[in-house]
Biopython code that builds the backbone (N, CA, C, O; Angstrom):
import numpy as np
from Bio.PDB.StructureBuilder import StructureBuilder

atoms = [
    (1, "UNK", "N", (104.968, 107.482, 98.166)),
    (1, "UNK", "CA", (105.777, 106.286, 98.185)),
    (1, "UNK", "C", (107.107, 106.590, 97.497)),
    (1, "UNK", "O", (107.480, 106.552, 96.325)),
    (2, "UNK", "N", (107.653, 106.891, 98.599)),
    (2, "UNK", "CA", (109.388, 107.208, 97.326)),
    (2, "UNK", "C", (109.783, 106.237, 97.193)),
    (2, "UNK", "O", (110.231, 106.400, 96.058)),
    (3, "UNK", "N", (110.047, 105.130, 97.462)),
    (3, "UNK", "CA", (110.046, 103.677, 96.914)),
    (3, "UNK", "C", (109.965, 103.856, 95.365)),
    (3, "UNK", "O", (110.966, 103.853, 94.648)),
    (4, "UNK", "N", (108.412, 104.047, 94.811)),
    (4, "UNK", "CA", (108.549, 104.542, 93.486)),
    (4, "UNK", "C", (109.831, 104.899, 92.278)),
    (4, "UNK", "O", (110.482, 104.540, 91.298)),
    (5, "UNK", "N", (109.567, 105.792, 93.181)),
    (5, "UNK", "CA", (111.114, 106.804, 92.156)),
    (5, "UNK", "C", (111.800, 105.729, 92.407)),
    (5, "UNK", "O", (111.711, 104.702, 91.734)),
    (6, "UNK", "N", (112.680, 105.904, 93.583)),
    (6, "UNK", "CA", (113.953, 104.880, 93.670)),
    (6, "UNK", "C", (114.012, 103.339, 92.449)),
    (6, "UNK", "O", (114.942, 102.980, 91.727)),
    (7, "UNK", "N", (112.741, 102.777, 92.620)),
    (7, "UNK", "CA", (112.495, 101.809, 91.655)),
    (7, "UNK", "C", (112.875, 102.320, 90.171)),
    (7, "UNK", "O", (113.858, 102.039, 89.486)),
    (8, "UNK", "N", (111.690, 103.227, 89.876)),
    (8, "UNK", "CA", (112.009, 103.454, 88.616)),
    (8, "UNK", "C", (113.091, 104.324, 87.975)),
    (8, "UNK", "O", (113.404, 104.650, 86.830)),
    (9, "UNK", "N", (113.473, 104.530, 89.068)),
    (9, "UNK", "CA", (115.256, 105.570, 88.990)),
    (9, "UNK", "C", (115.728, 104.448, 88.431)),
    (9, "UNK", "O", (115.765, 104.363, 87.203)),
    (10, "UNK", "N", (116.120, 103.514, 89.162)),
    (10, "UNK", "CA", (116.923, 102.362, 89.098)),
    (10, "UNK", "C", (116.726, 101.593, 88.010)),
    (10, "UNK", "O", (117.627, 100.760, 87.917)),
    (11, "UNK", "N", (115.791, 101.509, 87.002)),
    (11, "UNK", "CA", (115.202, 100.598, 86.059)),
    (11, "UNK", "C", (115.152, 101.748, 84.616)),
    (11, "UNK", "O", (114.761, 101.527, 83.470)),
    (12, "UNK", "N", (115.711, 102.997, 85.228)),
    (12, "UNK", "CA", (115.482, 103.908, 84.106)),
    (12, "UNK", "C", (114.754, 104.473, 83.261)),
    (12, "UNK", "O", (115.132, 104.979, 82.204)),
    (13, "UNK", "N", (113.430, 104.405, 83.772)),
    (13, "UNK", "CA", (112.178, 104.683, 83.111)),
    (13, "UNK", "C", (112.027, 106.189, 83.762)),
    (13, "UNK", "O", (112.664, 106.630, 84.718)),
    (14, "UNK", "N", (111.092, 106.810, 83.047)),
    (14, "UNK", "CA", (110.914, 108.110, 83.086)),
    (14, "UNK", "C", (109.377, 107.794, 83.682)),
    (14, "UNK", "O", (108.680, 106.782, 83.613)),
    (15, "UNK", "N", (109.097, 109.469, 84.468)),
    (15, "UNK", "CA", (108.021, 109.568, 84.954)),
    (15, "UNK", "C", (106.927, 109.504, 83.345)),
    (15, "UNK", "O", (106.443, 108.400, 83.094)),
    (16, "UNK", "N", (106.807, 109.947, 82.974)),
    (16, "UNK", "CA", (106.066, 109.970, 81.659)),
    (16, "UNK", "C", (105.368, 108.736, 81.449)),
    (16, "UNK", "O", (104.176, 108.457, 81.575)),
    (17, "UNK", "N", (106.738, 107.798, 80.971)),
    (17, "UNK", "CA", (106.315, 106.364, 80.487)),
    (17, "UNK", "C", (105.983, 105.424, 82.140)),
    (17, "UNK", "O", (105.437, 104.324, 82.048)),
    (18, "UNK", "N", (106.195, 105.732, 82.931)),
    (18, "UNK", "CA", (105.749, 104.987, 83.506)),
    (18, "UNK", "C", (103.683, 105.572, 84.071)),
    (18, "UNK", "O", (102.819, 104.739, 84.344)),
    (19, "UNK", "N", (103.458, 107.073, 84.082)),
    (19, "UNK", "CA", (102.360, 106.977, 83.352)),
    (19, "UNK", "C", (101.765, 106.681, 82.348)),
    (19, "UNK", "O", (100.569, 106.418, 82.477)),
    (20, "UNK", "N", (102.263, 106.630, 81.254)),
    (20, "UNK", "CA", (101.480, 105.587, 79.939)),
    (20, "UNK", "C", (101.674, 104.489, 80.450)),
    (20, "UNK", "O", (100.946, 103.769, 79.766)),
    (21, "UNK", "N", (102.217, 103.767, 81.281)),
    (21, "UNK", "CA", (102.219, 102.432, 81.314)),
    (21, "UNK", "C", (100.914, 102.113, 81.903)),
    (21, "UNK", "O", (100.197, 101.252, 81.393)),
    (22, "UNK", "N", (100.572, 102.760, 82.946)),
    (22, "UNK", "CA", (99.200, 103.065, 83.703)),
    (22, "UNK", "C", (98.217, 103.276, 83.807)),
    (22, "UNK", "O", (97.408, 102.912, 84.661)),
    (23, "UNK", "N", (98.087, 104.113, 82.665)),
    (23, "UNK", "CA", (96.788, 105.051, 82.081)),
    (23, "UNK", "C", (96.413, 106.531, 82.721)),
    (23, "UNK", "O", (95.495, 107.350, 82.680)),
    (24, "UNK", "N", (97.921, 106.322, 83.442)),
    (24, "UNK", "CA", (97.427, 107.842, 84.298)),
    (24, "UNK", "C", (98.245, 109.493, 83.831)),
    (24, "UNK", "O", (99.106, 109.691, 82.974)),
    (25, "UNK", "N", (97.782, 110.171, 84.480)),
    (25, "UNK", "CA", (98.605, 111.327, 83.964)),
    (25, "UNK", "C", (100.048, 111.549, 84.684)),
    (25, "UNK", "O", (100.197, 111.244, 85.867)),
    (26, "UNK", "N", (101.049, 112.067, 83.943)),
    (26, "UNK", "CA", (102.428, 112.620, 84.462)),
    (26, "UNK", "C", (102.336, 112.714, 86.530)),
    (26, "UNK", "O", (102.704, 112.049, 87.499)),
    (27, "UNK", "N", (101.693, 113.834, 86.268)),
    (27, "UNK", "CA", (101.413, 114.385, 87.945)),
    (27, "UNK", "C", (101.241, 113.546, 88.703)),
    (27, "UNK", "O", (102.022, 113.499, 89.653)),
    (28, "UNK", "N", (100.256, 112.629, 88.614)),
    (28, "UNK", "CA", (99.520, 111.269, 89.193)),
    (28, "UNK", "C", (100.875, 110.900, 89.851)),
    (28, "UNK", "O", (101.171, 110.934, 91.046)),
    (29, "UNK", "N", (101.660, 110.522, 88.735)),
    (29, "UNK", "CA", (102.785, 109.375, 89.425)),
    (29, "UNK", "C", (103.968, 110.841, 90.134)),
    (29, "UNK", "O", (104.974, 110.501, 90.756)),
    (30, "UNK", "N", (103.745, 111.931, 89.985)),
    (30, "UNK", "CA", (104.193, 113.031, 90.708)),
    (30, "UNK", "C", (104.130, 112.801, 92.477)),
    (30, "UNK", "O", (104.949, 112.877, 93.393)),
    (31, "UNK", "N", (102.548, 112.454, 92.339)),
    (31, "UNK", "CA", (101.874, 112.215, 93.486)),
    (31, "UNK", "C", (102.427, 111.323, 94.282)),
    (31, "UNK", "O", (102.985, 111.441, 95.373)),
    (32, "UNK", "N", (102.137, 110.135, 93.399)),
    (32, "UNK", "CA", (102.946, 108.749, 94.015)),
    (32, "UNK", "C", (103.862, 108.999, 94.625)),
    (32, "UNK", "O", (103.845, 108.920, 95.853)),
    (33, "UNK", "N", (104.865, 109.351, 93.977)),
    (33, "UNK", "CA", (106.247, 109.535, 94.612)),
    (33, "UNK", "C", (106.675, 110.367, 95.305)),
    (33, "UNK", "O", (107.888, 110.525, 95.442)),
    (34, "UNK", "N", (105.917, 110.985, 95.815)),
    (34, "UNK", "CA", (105.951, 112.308, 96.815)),
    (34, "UNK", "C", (104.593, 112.008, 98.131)),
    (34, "UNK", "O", (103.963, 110.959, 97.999)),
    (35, "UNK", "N", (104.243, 112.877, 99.244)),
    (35, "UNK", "CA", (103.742, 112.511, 100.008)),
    (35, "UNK", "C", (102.013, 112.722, 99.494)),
    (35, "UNK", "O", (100.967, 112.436, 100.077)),
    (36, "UNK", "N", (102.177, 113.106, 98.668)),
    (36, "UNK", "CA", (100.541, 113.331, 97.683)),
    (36, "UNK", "C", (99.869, 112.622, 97.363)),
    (36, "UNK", "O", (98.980, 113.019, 96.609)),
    (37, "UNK", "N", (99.899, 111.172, 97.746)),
    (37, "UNK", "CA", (98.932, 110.036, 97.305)),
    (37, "UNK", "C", (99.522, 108.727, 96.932)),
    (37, "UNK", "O", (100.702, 108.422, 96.766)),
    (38, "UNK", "N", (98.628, 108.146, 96.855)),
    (38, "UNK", "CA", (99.080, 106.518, 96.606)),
    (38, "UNK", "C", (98.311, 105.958, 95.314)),
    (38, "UNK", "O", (97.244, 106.467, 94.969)),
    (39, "UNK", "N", (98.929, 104.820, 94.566)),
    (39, "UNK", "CA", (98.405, 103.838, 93.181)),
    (39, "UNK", "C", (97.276, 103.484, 94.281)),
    (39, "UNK", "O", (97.374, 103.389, 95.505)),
    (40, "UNK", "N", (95.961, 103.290, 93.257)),
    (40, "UNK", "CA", (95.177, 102.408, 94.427)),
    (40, "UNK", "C", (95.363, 100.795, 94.421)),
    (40, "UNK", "O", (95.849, 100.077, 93.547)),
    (41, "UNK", "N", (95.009, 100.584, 95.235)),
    (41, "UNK", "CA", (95.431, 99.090, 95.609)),
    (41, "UNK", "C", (95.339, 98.053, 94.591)),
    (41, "UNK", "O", (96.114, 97.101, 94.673)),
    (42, "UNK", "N", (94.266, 98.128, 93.387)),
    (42, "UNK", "CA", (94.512, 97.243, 92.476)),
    (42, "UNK", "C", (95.641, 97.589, 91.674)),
    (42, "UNK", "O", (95.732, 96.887, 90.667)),
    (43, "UNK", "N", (96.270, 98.202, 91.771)),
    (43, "UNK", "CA", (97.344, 98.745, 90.325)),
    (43, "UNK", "C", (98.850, 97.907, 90.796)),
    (43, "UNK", "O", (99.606, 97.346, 90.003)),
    (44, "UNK", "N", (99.012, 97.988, 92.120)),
    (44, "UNK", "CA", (99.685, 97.776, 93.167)),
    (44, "UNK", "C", (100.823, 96.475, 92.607)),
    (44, "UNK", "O", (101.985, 96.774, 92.333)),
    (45, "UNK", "N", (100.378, 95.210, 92.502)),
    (45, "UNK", "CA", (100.673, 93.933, 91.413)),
    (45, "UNK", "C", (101.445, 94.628, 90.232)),
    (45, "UNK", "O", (102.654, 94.857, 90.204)),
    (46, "UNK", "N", (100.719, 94.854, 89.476)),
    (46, "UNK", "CA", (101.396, 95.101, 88.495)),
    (46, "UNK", "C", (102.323, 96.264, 88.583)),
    (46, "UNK", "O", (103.446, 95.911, 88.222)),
    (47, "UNK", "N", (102.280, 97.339, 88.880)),
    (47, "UNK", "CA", (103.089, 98.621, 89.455)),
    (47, "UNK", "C", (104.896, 97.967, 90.119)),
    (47, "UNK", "O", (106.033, 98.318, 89.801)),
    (48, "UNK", "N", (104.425, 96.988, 91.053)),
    (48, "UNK", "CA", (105.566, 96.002, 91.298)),
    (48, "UNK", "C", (106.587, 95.555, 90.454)),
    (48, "UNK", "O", (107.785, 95.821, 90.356)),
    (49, "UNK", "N", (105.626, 94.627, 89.724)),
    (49, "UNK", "CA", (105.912, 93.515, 88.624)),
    (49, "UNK", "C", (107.121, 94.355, 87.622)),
    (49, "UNK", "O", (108.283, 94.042, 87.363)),
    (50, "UNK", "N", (106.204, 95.665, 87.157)),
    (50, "UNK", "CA", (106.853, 96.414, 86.172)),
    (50, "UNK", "C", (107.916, 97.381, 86.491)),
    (50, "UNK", "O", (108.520, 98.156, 85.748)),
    (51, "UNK", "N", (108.065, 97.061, 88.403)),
    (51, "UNK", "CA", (109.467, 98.139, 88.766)),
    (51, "UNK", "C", (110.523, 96.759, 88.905)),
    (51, "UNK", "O", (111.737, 96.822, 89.097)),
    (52, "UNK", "N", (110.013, 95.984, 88.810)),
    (52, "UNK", "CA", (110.829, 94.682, 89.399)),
    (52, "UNK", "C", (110.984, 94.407, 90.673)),
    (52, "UNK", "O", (112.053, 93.896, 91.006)),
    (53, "UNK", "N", (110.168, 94.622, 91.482)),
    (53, "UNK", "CA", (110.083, 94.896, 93.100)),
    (53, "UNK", "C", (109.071, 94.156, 93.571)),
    (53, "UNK", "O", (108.297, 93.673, 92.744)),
    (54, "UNK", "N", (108.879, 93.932, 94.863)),
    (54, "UNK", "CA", (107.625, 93.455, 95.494)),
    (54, "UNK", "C", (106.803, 94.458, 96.032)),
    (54, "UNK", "O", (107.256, 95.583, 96.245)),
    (55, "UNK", "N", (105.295, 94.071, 96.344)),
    (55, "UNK", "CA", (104.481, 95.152, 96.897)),
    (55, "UNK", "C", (105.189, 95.648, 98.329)),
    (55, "UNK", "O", (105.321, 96.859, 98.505)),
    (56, "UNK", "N", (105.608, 94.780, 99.272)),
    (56, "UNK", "CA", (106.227, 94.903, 100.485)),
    (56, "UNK", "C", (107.362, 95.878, 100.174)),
    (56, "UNK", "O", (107.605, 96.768, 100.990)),
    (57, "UNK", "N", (107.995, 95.781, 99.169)),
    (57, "UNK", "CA", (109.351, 96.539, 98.618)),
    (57, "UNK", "C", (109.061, 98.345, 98.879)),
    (57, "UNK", "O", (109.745, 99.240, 99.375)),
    (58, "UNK", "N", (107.652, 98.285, 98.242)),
    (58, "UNK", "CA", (107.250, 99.416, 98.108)),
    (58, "UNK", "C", (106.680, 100.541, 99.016)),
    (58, "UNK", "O", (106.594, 101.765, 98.924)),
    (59, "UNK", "N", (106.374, 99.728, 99.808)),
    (59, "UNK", "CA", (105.910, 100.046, 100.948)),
    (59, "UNK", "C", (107.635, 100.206, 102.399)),
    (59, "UNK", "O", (107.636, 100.671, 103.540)),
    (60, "UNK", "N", (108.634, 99.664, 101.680)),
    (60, "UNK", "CA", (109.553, 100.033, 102.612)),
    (60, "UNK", "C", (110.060, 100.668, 103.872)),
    (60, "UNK", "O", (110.429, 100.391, 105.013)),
    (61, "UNK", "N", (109.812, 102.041, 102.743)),
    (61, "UNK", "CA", (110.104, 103.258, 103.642)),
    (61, "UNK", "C", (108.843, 103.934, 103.913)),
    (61, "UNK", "O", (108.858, 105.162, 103.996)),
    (62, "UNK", "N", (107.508, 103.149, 104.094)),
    (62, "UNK", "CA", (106.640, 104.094, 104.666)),
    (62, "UNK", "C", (106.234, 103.872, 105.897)),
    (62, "UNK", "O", (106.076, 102.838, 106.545)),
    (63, "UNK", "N", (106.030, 105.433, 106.221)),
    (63, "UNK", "CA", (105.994, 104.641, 107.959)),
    (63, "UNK", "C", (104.774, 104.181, 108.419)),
    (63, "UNK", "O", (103.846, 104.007, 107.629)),
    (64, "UNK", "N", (104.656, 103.945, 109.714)),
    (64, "UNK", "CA", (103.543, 102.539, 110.053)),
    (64, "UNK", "C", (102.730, 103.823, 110.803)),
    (64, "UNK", "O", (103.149, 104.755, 111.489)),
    (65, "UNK", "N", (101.345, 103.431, 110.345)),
    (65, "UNK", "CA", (100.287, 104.161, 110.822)),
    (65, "UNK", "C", (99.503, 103.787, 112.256)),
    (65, "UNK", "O", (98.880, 102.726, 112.220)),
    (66, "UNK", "N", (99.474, 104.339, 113.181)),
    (66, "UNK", "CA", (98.745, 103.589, 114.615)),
    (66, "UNK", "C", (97.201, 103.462, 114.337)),
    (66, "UNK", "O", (96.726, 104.240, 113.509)),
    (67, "UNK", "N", (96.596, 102.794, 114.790)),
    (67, "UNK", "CA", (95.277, 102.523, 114.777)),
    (67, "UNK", "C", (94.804, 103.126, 115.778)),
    (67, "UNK", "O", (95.352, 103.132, 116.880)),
    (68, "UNK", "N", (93.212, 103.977, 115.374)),
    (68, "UNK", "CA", (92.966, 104.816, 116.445)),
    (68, "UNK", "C", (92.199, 105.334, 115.884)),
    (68, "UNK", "O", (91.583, 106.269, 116.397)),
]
sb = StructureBuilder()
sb.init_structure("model")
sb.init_model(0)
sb.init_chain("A")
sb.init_seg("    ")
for serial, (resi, resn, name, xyz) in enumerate(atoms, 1):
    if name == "N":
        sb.init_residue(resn, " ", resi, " ")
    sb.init_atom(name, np.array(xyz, "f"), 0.0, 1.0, " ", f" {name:<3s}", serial, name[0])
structure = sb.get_structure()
């Protein structure tokens, strides 16, 4: 989700603290923000809340998956 970064680029938080904010490790949110994985869906709310963004926000630039 590069959404991520961009958010927390923009809000000035560091990858670090925005893992302590989480409970997760550095890499984790490495992940996030690269094509390596996603917050799971409960974190999602608050992950928002604390970039100042909406869940939809975040999901922006990802592209749409076909069903199949």
């Amino acid at each position: 989700m590069k959404t991520i970064k961009k958010y927390r680029e923009a809000r000035g938080i560091k990858q670090v603290d925005l893992a302590a904010q989480f409970g997760v490790a550095q890499p984790t949110v490495v992940k996030w923000e690269s094509e390596g994985g996603y917050p799971p869906s409960r974190v999602m709310p608050e992950l928002a809340a604390f970039l100042g963004c909406t869940i939809d926000d975040l999901y922006a630039d990802e592209p749409e998956k076909e069903a199949g």
